[in-house]
C-alpha positions as CSV (number, residue, x, y, z in Angstrom):
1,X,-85.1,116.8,61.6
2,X,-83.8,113.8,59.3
3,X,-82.7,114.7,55.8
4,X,-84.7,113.2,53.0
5,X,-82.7,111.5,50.3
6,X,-84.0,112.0,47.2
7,X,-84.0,109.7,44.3
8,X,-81.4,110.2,41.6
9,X,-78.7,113.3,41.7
10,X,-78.9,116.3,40.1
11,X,-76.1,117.9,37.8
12,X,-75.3,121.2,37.3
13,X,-73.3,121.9,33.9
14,X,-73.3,125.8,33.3
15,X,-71.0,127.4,30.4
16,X,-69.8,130.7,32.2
17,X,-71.3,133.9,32.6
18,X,-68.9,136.4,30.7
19,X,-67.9,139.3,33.1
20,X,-69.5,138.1,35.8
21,X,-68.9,134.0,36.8
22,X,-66.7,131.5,35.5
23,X,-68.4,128.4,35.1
24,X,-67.0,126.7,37.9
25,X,-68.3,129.3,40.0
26,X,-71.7,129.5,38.4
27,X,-71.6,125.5,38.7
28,X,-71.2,126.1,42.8
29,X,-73.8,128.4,43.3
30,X,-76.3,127.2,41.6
31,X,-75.5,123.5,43.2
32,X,-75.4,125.3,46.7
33,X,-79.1,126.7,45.7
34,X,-80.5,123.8,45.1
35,X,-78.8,121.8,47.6
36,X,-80.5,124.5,50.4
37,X,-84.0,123.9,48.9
38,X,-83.8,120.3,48.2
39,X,-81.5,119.2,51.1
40,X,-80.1,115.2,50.7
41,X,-80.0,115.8,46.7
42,X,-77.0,114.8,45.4
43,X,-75.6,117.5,43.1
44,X,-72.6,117.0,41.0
45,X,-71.2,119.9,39.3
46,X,-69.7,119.8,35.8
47,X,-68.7,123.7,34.6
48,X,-68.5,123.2,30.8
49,X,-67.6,125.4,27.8
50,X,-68.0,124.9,23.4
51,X,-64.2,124.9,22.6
52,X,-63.8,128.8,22.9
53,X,-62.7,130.9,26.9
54,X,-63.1,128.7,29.8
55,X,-62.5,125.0,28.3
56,X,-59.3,125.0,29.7
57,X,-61.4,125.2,32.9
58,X,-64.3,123.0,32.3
59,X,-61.5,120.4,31.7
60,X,-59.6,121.1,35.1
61,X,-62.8,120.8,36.8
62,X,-63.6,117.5,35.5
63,X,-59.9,116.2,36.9
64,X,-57.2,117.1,34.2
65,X,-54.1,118.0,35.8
66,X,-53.4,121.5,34.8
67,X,-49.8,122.0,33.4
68,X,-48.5,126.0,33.9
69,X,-46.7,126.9,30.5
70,X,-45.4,130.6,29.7
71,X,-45.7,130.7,25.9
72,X,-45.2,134.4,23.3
73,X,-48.7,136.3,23.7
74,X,-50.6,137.4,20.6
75,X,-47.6,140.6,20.5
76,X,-44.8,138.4,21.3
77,X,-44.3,139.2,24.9
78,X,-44.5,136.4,27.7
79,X,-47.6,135.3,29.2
80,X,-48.6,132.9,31.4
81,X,-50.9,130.1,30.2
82,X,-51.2,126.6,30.7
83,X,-52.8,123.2,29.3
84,X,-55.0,120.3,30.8
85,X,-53.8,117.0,30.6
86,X,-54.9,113.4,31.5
87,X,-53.5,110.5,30.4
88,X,-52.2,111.0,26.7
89,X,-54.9,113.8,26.4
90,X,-54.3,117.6,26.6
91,X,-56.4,120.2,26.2
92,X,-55.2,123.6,24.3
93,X,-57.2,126.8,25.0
94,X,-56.1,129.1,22.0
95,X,-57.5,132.0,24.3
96,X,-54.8,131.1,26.6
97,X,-52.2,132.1,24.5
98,X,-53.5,134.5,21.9
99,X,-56.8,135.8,23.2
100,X,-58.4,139.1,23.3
101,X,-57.9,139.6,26.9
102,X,-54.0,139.0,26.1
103,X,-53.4,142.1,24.6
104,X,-50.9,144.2,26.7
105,X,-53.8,147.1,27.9
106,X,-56.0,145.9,26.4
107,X,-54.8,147.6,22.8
108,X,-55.6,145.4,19.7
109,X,-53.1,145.1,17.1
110,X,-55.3,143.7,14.3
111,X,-52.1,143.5,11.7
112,X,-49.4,142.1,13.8
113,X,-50.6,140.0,16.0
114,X,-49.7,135.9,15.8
115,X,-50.7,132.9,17.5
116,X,-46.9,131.5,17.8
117,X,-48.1,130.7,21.5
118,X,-50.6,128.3,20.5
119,X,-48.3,126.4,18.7
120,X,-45.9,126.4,21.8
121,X,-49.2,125.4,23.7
122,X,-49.3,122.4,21.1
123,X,-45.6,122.1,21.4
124,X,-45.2,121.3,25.2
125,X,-48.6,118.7,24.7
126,X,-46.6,117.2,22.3
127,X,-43.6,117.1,24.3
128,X,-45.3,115.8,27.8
129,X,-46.3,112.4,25.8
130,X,-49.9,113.6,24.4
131,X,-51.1,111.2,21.7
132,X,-54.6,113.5,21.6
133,X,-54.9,117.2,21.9
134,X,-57.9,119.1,21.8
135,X,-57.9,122.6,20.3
136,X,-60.2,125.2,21.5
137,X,-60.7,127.7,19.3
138,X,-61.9,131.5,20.3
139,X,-61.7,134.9,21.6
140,X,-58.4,134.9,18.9
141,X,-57.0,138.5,19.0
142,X,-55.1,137.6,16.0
143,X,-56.0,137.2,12.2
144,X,-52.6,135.4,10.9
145,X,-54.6,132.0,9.0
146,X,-52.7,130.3,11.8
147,X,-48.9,130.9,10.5
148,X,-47.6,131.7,14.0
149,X,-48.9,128.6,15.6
150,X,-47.0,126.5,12.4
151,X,-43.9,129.0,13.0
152,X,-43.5,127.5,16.7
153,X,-43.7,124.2,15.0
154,X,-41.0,124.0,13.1
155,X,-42.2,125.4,9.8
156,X,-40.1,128.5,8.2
157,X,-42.3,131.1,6.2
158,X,-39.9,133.1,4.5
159,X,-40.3,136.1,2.1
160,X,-38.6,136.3,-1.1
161,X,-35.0,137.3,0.4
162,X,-35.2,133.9,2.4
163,X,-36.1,136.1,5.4
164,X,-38.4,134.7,8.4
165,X,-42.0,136.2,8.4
166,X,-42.4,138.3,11.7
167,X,-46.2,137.5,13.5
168,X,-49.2,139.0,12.3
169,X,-51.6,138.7,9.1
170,X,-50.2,141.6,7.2
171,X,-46.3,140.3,6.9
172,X,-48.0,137.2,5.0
173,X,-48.5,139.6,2.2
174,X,-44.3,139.3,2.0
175,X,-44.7,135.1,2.0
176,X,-42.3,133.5,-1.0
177,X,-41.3,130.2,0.2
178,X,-43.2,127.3,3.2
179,X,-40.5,124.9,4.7
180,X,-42.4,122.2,6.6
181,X,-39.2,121.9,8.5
182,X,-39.5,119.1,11.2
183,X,-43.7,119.2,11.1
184,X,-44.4,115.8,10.5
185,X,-41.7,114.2,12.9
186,X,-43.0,116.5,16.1
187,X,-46.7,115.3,15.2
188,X,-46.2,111.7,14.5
189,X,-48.6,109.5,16.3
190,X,-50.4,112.7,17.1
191,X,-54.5,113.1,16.3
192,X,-55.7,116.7,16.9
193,X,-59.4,117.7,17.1
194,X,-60.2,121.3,16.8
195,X,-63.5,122.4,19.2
196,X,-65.2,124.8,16.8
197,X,-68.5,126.4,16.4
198,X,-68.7,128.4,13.4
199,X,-68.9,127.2,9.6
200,X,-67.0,130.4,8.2
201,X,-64.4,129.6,5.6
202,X,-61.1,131.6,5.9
203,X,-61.9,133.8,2.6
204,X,-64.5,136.2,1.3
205,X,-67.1,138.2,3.2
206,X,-67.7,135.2,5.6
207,X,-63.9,134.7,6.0
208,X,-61.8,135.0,9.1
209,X,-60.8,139.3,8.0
210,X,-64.3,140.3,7.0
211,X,-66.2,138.6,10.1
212,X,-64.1,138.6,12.6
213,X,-61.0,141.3,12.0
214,X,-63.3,144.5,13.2
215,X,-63.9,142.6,16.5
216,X,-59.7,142.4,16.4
217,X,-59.6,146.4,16.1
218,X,-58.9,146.5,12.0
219,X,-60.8,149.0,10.1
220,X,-61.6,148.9,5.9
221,X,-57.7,149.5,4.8
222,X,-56.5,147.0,7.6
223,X,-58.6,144.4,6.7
224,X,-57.7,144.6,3.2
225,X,-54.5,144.0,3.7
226,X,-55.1,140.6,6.2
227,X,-57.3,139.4,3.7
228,X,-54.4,139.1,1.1
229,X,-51.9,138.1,3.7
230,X,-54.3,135.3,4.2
231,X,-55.2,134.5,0.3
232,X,-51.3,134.4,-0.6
233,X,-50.9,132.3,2.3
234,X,-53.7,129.9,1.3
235,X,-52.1,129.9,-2.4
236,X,-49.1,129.0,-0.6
237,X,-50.4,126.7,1.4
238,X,-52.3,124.4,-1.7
239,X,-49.3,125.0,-3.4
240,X,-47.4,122.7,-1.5
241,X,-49.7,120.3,-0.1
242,X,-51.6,119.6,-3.2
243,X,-55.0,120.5,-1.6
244,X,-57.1,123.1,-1.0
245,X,-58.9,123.9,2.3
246,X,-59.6,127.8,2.6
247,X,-63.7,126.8,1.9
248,X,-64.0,124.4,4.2
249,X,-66.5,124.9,7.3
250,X,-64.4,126.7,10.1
251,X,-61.4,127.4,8.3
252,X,-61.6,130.8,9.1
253,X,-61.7,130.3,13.3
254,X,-59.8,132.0,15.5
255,X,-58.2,134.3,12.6
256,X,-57.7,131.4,10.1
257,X,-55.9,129.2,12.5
258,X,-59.0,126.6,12.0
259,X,-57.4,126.6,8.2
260,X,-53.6,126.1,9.5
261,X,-55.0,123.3,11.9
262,X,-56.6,121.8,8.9
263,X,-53.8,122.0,5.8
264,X,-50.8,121.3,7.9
265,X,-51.3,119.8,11.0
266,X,-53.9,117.0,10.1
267,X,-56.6,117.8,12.4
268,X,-60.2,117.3,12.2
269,X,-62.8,119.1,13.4
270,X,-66.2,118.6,15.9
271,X,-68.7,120.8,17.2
272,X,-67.1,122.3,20.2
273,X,-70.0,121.6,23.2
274,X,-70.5,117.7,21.4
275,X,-66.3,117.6,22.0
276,X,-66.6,118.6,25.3
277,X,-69.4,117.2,26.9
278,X,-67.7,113.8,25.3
279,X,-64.2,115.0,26.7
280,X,-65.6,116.0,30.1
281,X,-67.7,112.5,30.6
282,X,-71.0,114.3,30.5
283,X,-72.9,110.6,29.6
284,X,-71.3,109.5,32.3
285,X,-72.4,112.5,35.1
286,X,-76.0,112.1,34.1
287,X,-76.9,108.5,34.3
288,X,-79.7,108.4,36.5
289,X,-80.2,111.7,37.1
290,X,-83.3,113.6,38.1
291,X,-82.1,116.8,36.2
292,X,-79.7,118.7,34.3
293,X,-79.3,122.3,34.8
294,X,-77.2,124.5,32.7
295,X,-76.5,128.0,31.7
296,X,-74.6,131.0,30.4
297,X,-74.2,135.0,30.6
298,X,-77.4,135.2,27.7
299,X,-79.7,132.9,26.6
300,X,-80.3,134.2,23.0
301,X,-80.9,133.0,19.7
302,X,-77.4,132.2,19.4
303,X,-78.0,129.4,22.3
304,X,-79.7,127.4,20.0
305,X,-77.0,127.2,17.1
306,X,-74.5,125.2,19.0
307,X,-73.9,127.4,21.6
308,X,-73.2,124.9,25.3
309,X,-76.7,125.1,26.8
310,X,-78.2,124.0,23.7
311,X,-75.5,121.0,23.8
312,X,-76.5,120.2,27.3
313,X,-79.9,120.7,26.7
314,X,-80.1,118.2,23.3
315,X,-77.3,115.7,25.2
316,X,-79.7,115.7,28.2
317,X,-83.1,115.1,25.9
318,X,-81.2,112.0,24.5
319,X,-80.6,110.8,28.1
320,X,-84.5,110.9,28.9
321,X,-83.3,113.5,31.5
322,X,-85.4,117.3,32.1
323,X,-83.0,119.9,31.6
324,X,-83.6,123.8,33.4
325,X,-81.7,126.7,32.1
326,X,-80.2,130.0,34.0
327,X,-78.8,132.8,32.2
328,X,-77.7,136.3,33.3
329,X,-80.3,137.3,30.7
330,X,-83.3,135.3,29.1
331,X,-84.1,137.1,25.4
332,X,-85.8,134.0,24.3
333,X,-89.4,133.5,24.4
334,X,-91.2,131.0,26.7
335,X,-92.2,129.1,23.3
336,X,-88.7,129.2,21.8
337,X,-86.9,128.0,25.4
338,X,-89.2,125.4,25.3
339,X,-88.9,123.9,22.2
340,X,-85.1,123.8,22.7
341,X,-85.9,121.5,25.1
342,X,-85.9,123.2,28.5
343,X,-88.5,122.7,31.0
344,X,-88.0,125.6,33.2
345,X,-85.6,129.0,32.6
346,X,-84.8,131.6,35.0
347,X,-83.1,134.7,34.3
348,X,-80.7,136.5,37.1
349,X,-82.2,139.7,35.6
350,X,-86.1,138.8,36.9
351,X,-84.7,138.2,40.5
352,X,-82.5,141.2,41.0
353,X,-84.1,144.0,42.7
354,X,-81.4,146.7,41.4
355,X,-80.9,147.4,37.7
356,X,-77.0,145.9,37.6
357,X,-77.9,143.8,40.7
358,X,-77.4,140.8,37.9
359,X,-73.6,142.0,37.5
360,X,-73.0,143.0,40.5
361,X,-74.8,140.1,42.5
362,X,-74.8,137.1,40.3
363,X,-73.0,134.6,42.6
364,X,-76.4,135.3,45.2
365,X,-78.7,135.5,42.5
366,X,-77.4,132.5,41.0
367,X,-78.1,130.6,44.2
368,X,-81.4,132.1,44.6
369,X,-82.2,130.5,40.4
370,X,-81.0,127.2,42.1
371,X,-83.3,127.5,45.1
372,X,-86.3,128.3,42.7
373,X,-85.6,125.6,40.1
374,X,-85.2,122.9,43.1
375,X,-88.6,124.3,44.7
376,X,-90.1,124.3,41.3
377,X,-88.5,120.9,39.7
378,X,-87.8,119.0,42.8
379,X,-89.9,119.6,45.6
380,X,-93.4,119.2,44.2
């Protein structure tokens, strides 16, 4: 039987499923779904992420070379990371270096841990020739305003006996003296963009300790102490740059290092799915296409405040183009999924026939969403 080609290609742009899919997996079997029920559609695939765990990915996916670096964990020891690089762009994945899922067993250390590896991430961007790096931030296991990351830099934080500050949020309680050391020759010619998704400053009961630190393992006490590690630090920090940024919108990301990228190393800042889908070509992908589909683990009312299938979703709308969703879990209503602009949603959770089967068979059911959306979107 001839295959019937269909006009205009489809793309498939899902964030990952956390636990279960990466996005370039979910991207594949959704595309192989919809291939089998629509066969002679073109389907390209185009994983993307909002700045925080799997960027790194989205960008490899898309064609940046990926560049294997072993950088100081959020504790200090060794892991292995990397960036994303094309042309004079690289792509920094703060996860990489100083996420959660870094933590030796898994133990947080809510006081001590740093983000020096992030700034040895930056460090070897800046050393392969990148005149553009875009930082992801989240997933931080560390609440230090950034300080390691400026440590591996080049800049000395020293306490009152000229002694360097060890990592972590609580020695910044100890900080006396900022050297800038080398900073502004290493970022010369250098523009950094920070990916970044929430509007928390690094201070106060929306700060980077209040909101975040619990997630990080600190209790009452412990958090007390980070927050005035990170208010000497900011005091610090004004002090010698002659302005202020601890209230400005995402200052407090990632444990404060949205504040050091800010204060010291020049950076600005973009909502992370806009940054990517720009980084990735998305404008590009969907020119002419039929559909968009997208996704993540949960589509929630955090989807629509900025999270990536809302980004896909409003990117698509501008393009003309109809825009499906799947999610491990739909807790939105078919009047609130609609309005955000999707035509059609499917949850892994409404075709499984076993409680877990969503977990434990997303890759199938994943395929099976594709093969419903294509019958649904594409065949009639």
């Amino acid at each position: 039987m001839p295959v019937t080609r269909h006009q205009g290609h489809v793309v498939v742009a899902p964030d990952k499923f956390k636990g279960t899919l990466e996005g370039a997996e979910a991207a594949a079997r959704i595309a192989a779904g919809i291939r089998r029920a629509a066969p002679g559609t073109e389907v390209r695939e185009l994983p993307v992420a909002d700045g925080g765990e799997g960027t790194l990915a989205a960008a490899l996916a898309a064609g940046f070379a990926r560049v294997p670096v072993k950088v100081a964990g959020p504790t200090g020891l060794p892991v292995d990371a990397a960036l994303a690089v094309l042309g004079d762009t690289a792509v920094v994945e703060l996860a990489q270096a100083c996420g959660l899922a870094r933590l030796p067993g898994g133990r947080t250390a809510p006081l001590t841990a740093g983000s020096y590896g992030v700034g040895q991430l930056i460090g070897r961007a800046l050393a392969q020739g990148a005149k553009r790096i875009v930082l992801g931030l989240g997933g931080s296991a560390s609440t230090d305003g950034g300080a390691g990351m400026l440590q591996a830099l080049g800049v000395r934080l020293r306490d009152a006996e000229g002694v360097e500050l060890p990592f972590g949020g609580e020695a910044l309680r100890r900080l006396a003296a900022i050297d800038p050391g080398p900073l502004a020759v290493v970022l010369a010619g250098a523009e950094i963009v920070v990916a970044c998704d929430v509007d928390n400053p690094l201070l106060g009961p929306r700060g980077a300790a209040a909101v975040y630190g619990p997630q990080k393992g600190a209790d009452g006490e412990e958090l007390a102490v980070l927050e005035e590690g990170l208010t000497r630090f900011a005091d610090q920090v004004a002090a010698l740059t002659g302005h202020d940024v601890r209230e400005a919108p995402g200052a407090g990301a990632a444990g404060g290092v949205g504040f050091a990228a800010l204060a010291l190393l020049g950076a600005t800042m973009r909502p992370g799915i806009e940054l990517l889908l720009e980084l990735l070509g998305f404008d590009a992908a969907v020119r002419g296409a039929r559909l968009v589909v997208t996704g993540e683990g949960c589509l929630d009312a955090q989807t629509l405040h900025g999270k990536a299938p809302a980004g896909v979703a409003a990117a698509a709308a501008r393009a003309g183009i109809r825009v499906a969703a799947v999610a491990g879990r739909l807790e939105l209503s078919e009047a609130e999924w609609r309005s955000a602009g999707f035509a059609a949603a499917i949850a892994l959770t409404d075709l499984a026939e076993e409680p877990g089967d969503s977990l434990t068979r997303a890759g199938e059911l994943a395929e099976a969403a594709g093969e419903r959306l294509a019958a649904e979107l594409l065949m009639r």
